[in-house]
C-alpha positions as CSV (number, residue, x, y, z in Angstrom):
1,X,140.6,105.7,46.8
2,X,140.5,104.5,43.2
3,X,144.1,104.2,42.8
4,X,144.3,102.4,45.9
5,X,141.7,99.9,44.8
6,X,143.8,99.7,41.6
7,X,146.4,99.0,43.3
8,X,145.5,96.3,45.8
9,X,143.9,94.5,42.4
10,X,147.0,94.1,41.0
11,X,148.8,93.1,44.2
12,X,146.4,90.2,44.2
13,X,146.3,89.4,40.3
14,X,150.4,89.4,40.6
15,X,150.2,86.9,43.5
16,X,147.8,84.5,41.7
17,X,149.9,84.7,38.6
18,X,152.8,83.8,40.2
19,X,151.4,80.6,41.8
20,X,150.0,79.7,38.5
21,X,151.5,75.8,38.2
22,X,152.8,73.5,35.6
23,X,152.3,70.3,34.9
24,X,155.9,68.2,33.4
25,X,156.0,64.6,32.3
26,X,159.5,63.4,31.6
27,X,160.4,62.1,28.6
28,X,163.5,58.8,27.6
29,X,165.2,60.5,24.9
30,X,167.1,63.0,23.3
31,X,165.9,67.0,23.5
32,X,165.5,66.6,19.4
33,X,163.5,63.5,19.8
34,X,161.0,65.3,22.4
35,X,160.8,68.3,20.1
36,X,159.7,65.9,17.2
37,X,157.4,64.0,19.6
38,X,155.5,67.6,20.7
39,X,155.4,69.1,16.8
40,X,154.0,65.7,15.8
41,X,151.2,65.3,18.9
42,X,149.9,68.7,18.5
43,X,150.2,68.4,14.7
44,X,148.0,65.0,15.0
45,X,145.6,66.4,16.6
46,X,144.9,68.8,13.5
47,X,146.7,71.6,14.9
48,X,149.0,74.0,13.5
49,X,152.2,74.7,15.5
50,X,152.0,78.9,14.5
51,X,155.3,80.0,16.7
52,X,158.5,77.9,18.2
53,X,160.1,79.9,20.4
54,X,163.9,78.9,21.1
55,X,163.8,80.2,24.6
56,X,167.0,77.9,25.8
57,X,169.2,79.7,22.6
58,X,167.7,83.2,23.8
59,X,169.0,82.7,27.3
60,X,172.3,81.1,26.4
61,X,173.2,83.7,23.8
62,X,172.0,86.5,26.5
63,X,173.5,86.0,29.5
64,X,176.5,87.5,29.4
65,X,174.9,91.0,28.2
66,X,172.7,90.7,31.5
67,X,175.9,90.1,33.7
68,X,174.6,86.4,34.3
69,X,177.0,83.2,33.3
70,X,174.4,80.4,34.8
71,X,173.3,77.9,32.4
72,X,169.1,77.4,33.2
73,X,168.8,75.1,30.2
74,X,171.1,73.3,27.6
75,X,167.9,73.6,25.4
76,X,164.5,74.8,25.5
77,X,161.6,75.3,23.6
78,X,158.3,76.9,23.3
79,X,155.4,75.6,20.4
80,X,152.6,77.9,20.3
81,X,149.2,77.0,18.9
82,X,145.7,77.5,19.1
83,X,142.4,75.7,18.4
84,X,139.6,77.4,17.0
85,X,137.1,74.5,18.5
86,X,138.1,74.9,21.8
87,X,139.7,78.6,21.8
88,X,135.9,79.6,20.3
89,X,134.3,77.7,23.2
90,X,136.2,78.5,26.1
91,X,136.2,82.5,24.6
92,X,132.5,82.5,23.6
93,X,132.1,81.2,27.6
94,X,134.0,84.1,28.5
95,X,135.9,86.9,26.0
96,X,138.8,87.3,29.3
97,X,140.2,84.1,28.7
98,X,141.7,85.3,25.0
99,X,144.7,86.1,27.8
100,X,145.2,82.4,27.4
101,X,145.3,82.2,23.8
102,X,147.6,80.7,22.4
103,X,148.6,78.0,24.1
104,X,151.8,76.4,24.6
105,X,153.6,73.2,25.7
106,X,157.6,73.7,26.3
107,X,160.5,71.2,25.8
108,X,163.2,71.2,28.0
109,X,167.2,69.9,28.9
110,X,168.8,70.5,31.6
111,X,171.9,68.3,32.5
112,X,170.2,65.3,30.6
113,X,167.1,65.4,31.6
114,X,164.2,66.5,29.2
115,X,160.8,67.1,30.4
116,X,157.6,68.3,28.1
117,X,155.0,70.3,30.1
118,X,152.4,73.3,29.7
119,X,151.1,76.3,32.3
120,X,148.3,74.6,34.0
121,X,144.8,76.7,32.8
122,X,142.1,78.0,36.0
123,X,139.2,76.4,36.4
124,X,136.5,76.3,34.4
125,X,136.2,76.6,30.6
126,X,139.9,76.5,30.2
127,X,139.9,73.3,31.5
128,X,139.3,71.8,28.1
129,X,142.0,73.8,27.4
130,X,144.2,72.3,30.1
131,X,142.7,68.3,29.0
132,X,143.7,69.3,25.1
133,X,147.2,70.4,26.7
134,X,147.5,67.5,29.2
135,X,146.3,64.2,26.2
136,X,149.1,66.5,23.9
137,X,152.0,66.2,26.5
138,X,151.1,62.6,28.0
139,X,151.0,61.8,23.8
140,X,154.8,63.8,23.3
141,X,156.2,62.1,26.3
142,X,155.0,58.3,25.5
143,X,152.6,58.2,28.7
């Protein structure tokens, strides 16, 4: 019985973490330019960037070793951060939503078009999280 329990749990946790959403805002410029824009919002708003992860080089230098020869991005990356304002709040509110932690808003190309957007955070604490994500993308992408 317990295994089955176990089981339907992470049936369901799978199928909410799949719908989880995003939120994009485009942005005029060059892939470079929105990379400068995102290190410069989060940095302004006292933030450390701690992690860029170069997702885009990752997949383009691995697809051939995983028998794949689709482009999903000319570029892409990942800045990672954390506050410890908000990531003390939302975490002293509930310890569970260190899964969150840290946080990260992505930059990508794909045929010309370069968009900056973050994971979308549930509701309630984390959605100071998701505001702090949301006034750092709108900032990056000159909305």
């Amino acid at each position: 019985m317990r295994v089955f329990l176990w089981a339907a749990a992470a049936a369901v946790a799978g199928s909410v973490a799949s719908a989880q959403e995003i939120v994009t805002y485009p942005f005029d410029g060059s892939f470079e330019d929105a990379t400068f824009s995102v290190e410069s919002a989060i940095v302004g708003e006292g933030l450390v960037v701690d992690y860029v992860s170069h997702v885009g080089e990752m997949l383009n230098r691995t697809g051939e070793d995983v028998g794949s020869d689709v482009t999903i991005f000319d570029a892409a990356d990942v800045f990672l951060f954390c506050s410890a304002v908000v990531s003390r709040k939302v975490m002293e509110a509930d310890p569970a939503n260190i899964a969150h932690c840290p946080y990260g808003i992505f930059v990508t190309d794909k045929d010309g078009a370069v968009e900056i957007g973050y994971r979308a955070m549930p509701d309630g604490p984390m959605q100071e999280v998701q505001a702090l994500l949301d006034d750092i993308a709108k900032e990056a992408a000159g909305q």
